[in-house]
mmCIF file of the N, C-alpha and C atoms, coordinates in Angstrom:
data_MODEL
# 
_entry.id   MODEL 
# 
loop_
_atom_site.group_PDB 
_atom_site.id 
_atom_site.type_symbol 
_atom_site.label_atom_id 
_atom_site.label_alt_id 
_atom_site.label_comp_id 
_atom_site.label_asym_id 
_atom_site.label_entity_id 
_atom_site.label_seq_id 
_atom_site.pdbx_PDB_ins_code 
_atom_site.Cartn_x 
_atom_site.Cartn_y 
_atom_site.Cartn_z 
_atom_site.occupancy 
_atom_site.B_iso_or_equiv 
_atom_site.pdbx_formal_charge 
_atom_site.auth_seq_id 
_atom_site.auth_comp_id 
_atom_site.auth_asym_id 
_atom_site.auth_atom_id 
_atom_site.pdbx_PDB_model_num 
ATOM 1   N N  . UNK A 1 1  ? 94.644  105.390 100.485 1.00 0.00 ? 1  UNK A N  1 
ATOM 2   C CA . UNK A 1 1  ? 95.492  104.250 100.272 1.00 0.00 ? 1  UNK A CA 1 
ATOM 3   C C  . UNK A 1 1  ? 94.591  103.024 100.122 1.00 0.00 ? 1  UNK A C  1 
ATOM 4   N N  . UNK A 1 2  ? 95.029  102.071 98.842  1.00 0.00 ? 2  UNK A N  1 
ATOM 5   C CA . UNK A 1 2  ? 94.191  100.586 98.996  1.00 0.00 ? 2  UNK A CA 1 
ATOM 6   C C  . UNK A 1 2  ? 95.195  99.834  98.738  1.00 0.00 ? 2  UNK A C  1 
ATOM 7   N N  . UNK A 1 3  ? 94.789  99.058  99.027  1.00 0.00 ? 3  UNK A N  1 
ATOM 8   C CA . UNK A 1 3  ? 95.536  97.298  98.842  1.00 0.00 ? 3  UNK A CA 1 
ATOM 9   C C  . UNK A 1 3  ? 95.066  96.759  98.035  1.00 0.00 ? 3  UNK A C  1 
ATOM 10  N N  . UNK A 1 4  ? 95.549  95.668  97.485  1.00 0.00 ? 4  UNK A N  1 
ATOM 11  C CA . UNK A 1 4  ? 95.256  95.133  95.949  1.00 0.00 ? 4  UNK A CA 1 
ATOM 12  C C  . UNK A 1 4  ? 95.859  93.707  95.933  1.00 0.00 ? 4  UNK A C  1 
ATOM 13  N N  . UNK A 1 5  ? 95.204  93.111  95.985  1.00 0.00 ? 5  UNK A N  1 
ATOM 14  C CA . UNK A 1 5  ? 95.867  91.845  95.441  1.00 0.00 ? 5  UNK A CA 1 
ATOM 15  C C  . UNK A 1 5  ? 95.673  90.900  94.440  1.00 0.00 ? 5  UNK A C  1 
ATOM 16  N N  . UNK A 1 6  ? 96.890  90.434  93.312  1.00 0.00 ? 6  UNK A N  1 
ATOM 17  C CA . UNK A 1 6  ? 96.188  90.123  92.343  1.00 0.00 ? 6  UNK A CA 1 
ATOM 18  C C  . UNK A 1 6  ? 96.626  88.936  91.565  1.00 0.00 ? 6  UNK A C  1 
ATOM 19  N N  . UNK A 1 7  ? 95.721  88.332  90.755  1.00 0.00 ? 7  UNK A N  1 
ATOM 20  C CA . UNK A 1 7  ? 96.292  86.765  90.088  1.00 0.00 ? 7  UNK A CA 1 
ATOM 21  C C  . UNK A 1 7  ? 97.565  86.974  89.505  1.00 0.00 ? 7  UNK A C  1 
ATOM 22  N N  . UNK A 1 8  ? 97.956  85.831  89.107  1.00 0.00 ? 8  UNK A N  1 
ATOM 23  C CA . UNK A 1 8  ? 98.812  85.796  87.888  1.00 0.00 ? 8  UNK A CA 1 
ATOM 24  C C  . UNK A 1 8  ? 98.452  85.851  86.782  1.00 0.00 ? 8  UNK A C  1 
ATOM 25  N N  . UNK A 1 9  ? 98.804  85.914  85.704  1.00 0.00 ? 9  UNK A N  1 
ATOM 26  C CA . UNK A 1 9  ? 98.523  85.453  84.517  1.00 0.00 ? 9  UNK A CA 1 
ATOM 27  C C  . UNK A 1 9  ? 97.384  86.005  83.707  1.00 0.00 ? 9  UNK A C  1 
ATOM 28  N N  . UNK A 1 10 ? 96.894  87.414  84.385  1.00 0.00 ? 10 UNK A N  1 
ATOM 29  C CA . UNK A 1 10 ? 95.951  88.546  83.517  1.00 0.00 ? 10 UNK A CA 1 
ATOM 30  C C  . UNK A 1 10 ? 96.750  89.156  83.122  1.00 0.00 ? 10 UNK A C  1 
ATOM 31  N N  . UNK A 1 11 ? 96.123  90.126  81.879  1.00 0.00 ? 11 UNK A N  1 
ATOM 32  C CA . UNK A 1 11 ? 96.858  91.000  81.004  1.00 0.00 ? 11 UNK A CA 1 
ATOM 33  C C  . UNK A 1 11 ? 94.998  92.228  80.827  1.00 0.00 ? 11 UNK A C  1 
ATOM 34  N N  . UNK A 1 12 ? 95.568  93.312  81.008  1.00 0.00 ? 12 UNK A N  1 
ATOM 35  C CA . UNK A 1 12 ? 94.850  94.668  80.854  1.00 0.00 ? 12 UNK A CA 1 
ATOM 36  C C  . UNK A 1 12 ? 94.849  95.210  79.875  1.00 0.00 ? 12 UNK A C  1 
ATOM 37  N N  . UNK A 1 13 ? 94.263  95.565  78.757  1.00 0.00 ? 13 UNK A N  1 
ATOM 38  C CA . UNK A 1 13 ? 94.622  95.533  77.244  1.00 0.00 ? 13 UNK A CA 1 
ATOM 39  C C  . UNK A 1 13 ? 94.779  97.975  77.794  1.00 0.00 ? 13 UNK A C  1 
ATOM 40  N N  . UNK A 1 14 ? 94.928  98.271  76.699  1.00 0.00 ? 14 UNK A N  1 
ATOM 41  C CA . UNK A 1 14 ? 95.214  99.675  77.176  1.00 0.00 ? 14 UNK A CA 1 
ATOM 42  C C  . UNK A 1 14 ? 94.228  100.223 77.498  1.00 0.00 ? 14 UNK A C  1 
ATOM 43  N N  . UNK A 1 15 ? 95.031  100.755 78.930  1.00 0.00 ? 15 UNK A N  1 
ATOM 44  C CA . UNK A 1 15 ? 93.660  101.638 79.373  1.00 0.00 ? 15 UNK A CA 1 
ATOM 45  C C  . UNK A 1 15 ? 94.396  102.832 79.989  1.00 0.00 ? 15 UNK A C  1 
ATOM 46  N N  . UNK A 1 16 ? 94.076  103.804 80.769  1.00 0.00 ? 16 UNK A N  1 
ATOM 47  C CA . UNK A 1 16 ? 95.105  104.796 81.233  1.00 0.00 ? 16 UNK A CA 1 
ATOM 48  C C  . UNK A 1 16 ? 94.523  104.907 83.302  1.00 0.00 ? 16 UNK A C  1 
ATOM 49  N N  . UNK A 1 17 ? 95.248  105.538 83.440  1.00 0.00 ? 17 UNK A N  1 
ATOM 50  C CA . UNK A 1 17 ? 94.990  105.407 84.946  1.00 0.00 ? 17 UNK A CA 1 
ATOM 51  C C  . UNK A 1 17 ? 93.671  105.945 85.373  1.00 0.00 ? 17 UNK A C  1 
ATOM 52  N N  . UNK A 1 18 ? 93.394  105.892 86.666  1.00 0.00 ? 18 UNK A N  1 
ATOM 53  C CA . UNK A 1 18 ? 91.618  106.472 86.873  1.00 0.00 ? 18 UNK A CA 1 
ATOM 54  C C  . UNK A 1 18 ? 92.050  108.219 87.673  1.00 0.00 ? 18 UNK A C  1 
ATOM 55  N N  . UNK A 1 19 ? 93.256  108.119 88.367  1.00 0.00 ? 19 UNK A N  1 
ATOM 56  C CA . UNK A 1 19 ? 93.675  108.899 88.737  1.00 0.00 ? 19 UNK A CA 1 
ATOM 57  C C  . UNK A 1 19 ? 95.328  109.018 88.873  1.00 0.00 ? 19 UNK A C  1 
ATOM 58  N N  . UNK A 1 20 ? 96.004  110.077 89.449  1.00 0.00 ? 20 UNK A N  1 
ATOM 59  C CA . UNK A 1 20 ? 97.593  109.728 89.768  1.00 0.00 ? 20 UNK A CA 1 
ATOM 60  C C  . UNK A 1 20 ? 97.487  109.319 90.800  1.00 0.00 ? 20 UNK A C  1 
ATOM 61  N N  . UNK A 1 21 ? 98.612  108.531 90.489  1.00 0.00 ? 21 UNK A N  1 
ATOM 62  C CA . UNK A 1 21 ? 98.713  107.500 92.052  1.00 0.00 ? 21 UNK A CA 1 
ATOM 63  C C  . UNK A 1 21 ? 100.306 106.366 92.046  1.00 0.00 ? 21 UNK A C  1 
ATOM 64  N N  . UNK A 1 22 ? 100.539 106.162 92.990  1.00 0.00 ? 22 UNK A N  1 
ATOM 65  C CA . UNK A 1 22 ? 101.951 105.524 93.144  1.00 0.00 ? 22 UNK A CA 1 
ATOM 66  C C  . UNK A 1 22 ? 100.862 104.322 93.237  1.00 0.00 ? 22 UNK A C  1 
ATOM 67  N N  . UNK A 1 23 ? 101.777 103.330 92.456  1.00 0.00 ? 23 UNK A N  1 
ATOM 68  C CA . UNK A 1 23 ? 102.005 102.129 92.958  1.00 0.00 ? 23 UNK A CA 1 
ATOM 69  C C  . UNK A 1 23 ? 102.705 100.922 93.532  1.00 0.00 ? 23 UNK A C  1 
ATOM 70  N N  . UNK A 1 24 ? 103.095 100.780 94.951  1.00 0.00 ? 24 UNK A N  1 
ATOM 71  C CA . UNK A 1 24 ? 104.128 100.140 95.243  1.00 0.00 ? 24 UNK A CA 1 
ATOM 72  C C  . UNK A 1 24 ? 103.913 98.687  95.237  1.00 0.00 ? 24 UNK A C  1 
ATOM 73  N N  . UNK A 1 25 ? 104.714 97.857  94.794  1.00 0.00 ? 25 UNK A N  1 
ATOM 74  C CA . UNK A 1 25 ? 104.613 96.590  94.571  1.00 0.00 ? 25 UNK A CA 1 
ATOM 75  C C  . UNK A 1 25 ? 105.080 95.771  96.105  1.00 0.00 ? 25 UNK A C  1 
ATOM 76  N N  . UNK A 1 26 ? 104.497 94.482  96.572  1.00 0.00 ? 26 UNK A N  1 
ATOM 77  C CA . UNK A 1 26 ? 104.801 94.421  97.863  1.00 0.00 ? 26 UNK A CA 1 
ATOM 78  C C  . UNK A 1 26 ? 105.112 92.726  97.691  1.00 0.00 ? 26 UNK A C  1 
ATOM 79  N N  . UNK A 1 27 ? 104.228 92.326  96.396  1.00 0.00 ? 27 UNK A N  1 
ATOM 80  C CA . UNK A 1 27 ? 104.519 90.684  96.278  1.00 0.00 ? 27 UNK A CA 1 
ATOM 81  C C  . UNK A 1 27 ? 104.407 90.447  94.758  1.00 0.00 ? 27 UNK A C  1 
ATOM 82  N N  . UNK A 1 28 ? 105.098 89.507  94.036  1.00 0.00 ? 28 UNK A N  1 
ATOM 83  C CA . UNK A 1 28 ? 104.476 89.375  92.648  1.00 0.00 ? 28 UNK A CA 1 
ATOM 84  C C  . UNK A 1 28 ? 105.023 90.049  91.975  1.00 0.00 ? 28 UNK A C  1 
ATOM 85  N N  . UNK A 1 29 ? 104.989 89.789  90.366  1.00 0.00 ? 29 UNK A N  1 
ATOM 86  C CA . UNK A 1 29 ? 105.905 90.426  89.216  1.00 0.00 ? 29 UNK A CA 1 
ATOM 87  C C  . UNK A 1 29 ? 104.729 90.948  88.219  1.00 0.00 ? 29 UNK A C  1 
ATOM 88  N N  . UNK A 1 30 ? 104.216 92.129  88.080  1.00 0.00 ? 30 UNK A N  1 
ATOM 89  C CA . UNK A 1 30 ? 104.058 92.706  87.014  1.00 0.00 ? 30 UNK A CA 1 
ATOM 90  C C  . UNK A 1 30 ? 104.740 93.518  86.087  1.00 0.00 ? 30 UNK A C  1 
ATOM 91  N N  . UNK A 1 31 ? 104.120 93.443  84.241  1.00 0.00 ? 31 UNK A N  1 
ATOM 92  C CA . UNK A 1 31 ? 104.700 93.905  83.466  1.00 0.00 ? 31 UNK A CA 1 
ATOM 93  C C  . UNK A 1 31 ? 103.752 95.204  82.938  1.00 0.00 ? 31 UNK A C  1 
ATOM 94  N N  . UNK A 1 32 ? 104.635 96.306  82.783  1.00 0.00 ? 32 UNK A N  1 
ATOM 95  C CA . UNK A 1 32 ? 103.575 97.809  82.442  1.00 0.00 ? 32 UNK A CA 1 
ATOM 96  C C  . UNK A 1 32 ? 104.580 98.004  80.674  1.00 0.00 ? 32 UNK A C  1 
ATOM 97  N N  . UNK A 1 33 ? 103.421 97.763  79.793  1.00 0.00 ? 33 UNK A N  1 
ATOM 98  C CA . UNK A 1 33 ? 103.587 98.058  78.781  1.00 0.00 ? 33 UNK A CA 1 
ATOM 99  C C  . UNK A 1 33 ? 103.406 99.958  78.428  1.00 0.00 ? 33 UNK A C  1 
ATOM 100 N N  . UNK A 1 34 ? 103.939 100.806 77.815  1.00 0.00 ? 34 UNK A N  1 
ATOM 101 C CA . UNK A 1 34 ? 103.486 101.993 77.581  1.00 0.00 ? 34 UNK A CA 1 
ATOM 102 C C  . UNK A 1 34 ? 103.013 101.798 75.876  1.00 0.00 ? 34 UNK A C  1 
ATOM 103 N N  . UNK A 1 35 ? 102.220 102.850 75.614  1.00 0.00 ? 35 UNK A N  1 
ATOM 104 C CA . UNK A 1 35 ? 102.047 103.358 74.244  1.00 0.00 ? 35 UNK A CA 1 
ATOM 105 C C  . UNK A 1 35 ? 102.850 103.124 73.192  1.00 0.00 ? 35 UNK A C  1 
ATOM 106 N N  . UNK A 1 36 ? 104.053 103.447 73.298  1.00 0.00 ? 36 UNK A N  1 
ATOM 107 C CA . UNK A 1 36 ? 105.150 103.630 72.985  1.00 0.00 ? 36 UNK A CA 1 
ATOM 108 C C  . UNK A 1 36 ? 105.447 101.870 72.342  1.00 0.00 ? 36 UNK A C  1 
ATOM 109 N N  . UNK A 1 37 ? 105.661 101.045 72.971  1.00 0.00 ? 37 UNK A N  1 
ATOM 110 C CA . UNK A 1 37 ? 105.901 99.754  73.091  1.00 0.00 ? 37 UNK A CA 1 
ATOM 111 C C  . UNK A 1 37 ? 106.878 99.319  74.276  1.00 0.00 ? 37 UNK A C  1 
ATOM 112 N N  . UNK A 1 38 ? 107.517 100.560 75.062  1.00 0.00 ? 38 UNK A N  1 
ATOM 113 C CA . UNK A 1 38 ? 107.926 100.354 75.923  1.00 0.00 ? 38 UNK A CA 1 
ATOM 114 C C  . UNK A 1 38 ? 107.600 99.194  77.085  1.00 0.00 ? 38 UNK A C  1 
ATOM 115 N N  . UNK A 1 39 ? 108.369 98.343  77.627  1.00 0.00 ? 39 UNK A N  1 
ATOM 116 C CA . UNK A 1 39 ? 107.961 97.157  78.716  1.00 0.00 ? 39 UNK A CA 1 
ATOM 117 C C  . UNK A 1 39 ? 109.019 97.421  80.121  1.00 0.00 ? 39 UNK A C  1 
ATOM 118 N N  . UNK A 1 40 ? 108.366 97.121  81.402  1.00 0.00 ? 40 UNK A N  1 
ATOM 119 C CA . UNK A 1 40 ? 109.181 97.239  82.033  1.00 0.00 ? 40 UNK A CA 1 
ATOM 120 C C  . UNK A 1 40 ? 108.506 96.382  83.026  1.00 0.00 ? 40 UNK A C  1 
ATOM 121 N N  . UNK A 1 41 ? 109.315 95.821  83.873  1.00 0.00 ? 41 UNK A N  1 
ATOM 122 C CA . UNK A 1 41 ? 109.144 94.427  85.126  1.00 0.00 ? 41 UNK A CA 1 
ATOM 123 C C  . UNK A 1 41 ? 108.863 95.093  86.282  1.00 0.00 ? 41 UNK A C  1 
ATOM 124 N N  . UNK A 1 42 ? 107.919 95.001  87.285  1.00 0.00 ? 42 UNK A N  1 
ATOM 125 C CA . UNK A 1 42 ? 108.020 95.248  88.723  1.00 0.00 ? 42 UNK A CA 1 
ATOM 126 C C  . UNK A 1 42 ? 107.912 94.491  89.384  1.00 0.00 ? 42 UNK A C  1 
ATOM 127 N N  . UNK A 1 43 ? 109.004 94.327  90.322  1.00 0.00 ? 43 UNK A N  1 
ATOM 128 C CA . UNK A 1 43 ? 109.303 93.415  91.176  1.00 0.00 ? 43 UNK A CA 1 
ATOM 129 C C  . UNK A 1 43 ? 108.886 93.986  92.284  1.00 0.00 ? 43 UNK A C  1 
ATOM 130 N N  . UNK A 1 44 ? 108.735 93.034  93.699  1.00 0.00 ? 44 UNK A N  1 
ATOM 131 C CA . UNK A 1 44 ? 108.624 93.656  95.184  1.00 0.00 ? 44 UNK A CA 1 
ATOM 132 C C  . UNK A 1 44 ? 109.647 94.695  95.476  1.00 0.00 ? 44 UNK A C  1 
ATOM 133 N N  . UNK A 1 45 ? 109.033 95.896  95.893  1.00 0.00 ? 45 UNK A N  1 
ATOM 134 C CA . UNK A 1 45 ? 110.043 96.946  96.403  1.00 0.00 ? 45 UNK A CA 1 
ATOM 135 C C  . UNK A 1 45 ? 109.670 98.029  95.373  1.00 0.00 ? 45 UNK A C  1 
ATOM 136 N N  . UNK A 1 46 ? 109.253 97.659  93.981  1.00 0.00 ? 46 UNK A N  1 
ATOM 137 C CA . UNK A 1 46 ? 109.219 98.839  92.811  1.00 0.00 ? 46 UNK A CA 1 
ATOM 138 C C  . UNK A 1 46 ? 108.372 99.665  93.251  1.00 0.00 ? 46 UNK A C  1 
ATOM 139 N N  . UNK A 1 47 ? 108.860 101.283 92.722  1.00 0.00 ? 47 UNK A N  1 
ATOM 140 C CA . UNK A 1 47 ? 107.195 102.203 92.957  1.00 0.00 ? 47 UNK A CA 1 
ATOM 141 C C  . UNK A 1 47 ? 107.159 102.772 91.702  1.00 0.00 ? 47 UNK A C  1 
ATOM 142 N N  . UNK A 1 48 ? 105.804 102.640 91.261  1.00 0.00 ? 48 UNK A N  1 
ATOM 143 C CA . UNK A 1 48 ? 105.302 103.101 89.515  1.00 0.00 ? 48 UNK A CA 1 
ATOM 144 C C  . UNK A 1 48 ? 104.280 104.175 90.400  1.00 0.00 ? 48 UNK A C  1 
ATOM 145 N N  . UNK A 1 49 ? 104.841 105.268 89.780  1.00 0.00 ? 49 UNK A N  1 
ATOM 146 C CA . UNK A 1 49 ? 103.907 106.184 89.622  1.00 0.00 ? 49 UNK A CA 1 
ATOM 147 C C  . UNK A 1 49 ? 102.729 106.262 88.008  1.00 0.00 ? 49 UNK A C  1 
ATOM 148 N N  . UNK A 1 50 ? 101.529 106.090 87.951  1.00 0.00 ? 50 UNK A N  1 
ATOM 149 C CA . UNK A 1 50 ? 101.149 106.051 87.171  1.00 0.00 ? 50 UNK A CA 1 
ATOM 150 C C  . UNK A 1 50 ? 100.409 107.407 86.983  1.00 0.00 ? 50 UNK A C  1 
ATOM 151 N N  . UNK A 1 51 ? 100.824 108.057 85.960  1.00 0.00 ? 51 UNK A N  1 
ATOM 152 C CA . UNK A 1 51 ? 99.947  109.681 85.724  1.00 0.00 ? 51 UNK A CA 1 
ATOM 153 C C  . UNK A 1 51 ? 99.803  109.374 84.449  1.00 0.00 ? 51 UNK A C  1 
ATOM 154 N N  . UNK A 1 52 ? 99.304  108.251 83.664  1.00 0.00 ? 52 UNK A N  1 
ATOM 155 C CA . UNK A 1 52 ? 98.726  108.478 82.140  1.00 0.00 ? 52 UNK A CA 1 
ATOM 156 C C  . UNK A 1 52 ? 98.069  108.878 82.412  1.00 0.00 ? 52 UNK A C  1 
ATOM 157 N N  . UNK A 1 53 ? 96.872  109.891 82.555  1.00 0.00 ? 53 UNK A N  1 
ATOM 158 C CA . UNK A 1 53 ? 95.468  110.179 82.383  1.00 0.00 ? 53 UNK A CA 1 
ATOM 159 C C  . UNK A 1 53 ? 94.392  110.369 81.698  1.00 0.00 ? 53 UNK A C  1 
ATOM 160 N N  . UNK A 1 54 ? 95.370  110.398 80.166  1.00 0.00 ? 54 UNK A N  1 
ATOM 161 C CA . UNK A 1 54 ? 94.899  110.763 78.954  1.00 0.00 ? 54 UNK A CA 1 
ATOM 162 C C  . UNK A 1 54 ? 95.393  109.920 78.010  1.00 0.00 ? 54 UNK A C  1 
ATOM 163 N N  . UNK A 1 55 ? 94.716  109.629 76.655  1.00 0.00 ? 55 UNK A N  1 
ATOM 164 C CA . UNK A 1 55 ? 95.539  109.467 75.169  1.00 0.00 ? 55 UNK A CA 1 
ATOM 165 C C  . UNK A 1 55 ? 95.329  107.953 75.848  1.00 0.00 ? 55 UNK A C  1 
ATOM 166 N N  . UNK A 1 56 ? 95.704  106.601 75.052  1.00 0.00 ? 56 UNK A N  1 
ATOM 167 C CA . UNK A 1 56 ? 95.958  105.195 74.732  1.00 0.00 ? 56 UNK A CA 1 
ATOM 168 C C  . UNK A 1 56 ? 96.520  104.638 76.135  1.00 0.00 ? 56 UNK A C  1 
ATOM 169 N N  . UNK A 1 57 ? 96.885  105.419 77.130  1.00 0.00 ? 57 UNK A N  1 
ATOM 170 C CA . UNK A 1 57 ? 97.403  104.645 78.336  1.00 0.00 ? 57 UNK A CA 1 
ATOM 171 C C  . UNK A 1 57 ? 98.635  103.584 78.109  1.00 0.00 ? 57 UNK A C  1 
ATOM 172 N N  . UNK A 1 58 ? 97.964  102.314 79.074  1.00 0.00 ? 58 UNK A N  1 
ATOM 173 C CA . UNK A 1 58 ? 99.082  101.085 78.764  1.00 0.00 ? 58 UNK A CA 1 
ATOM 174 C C  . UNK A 1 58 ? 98.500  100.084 78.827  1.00 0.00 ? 58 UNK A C  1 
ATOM 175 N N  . UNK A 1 59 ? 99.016  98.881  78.760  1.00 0.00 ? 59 UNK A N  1 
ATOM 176 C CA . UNK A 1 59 ? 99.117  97.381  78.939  1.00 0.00 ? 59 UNK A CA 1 
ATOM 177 C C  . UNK A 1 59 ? 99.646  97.290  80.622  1.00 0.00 ? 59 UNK A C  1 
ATOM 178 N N  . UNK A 1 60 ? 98.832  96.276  81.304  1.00 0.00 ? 60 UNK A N  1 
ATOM 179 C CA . UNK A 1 60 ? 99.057  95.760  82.487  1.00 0.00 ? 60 UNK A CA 1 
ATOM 180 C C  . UNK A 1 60 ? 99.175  94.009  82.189  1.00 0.00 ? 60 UNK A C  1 
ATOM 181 N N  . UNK A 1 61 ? 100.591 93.189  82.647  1.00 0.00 ? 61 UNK A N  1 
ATOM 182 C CA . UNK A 1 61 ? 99.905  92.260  82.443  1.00 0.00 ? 61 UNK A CA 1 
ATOM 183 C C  . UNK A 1 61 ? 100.774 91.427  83.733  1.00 0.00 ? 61 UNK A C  1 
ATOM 184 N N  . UNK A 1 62 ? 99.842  90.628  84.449  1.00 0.00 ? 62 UNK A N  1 
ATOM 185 C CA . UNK A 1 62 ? 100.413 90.431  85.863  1.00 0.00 ? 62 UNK A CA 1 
ATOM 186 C C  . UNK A 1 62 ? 101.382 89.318  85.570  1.00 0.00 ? 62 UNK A C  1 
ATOM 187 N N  . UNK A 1 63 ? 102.383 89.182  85.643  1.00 0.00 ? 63 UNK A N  1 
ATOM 188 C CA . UNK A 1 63 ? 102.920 87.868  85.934  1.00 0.00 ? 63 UNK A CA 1 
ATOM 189 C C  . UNK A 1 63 ? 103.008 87.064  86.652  1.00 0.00 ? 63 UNK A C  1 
ATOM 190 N N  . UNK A 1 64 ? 103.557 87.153  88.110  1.00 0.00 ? 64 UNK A N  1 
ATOM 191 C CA . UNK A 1 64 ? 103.239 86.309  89.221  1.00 0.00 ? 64 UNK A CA 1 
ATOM 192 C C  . UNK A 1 64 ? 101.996 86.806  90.148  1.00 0.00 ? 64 UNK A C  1 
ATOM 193 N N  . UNK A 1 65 ? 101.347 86.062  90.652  1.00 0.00 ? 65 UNK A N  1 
ATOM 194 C CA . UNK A 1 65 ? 100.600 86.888  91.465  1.00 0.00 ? 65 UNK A CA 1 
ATOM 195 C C  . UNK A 1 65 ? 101.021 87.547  92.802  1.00 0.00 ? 65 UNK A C  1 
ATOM 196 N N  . UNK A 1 66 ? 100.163 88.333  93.315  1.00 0.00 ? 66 UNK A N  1 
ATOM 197 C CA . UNK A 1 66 ? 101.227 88.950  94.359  1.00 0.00 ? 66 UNK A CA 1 
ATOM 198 C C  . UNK A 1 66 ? 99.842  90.245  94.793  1.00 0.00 ? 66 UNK A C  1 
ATOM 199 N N  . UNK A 1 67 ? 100.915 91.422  95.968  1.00 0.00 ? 67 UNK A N  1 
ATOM 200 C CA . UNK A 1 67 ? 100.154 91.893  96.331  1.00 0.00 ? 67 UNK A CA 1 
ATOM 201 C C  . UNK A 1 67 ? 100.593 94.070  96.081  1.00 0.00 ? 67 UNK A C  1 
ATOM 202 N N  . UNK A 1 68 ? 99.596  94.541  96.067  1.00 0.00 ? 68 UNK A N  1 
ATOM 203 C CA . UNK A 1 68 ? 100.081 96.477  95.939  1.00 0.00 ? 68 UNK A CA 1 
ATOM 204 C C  . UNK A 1 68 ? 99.472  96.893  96.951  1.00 0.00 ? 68 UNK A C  1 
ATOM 205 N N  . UNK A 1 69 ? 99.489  98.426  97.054  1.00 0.00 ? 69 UNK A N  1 
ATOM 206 C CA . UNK A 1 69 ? 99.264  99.356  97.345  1.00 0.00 ? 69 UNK A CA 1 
ATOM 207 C C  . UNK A 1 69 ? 99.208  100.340 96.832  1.00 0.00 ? 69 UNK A C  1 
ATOM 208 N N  . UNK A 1 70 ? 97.811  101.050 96.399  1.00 0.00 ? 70 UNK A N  1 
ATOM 209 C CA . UNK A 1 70 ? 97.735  102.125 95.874  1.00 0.00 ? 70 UNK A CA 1 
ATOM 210 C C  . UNK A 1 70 ? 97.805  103.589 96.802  1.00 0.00 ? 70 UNK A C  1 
ATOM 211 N N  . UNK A 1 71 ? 98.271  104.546 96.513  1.00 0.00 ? 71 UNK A N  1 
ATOM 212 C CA . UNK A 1 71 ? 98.278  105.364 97.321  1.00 0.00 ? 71 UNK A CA 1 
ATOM 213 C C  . UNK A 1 71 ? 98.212  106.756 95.909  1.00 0.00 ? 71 UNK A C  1 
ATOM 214 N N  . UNK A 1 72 ? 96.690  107.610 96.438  1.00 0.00 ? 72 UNK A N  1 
ATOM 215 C CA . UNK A 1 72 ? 96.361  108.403 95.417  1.00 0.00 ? 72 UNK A CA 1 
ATOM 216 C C  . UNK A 1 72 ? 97.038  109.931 95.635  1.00 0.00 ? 72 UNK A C  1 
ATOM 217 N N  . UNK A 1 73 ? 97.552  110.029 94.569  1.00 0.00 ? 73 UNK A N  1 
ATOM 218 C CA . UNK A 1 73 ? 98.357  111.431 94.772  1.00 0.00 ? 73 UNK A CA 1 
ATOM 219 C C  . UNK A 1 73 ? 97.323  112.371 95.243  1.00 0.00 ? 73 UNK A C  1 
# 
């Protein structure tokens, strides 16, 4: 398990995960772009499991700053 805390106002151009792993959101609004063009908001309380591991990944781009928890499958 790590903790993470992070600015506002970065954006992660595509990359794919380093491993599977939940990510629970605890403060702060990030946006997870997919491949696809898919967009979706995480608010405090969300859990993103991230298992891209392969192929174009996604877009990360933080909106508010705030704080996670990674926890590796």
């Amino acid at each position: 398990m790590q903790f993470r805390e992070f600015k506002g106002g970065l954006e992660f151009d595509y990359h794919v995960a380093p491993n599977a792993q939940y990510i629970i959101y605890l403060e702060g609004e990030v946006e997870v772009q997919t491949s696809s063009g898919e967009k979706r908001v995480f608010l405090p309380g969300d859990i993103l499991l991230a298992n891209d591991l392969s192929g174009r990944g996604h877009i990360t781009r933080t909106l508010k700053p705030g704080k996670s928890i990674i926890v590796k499958v």
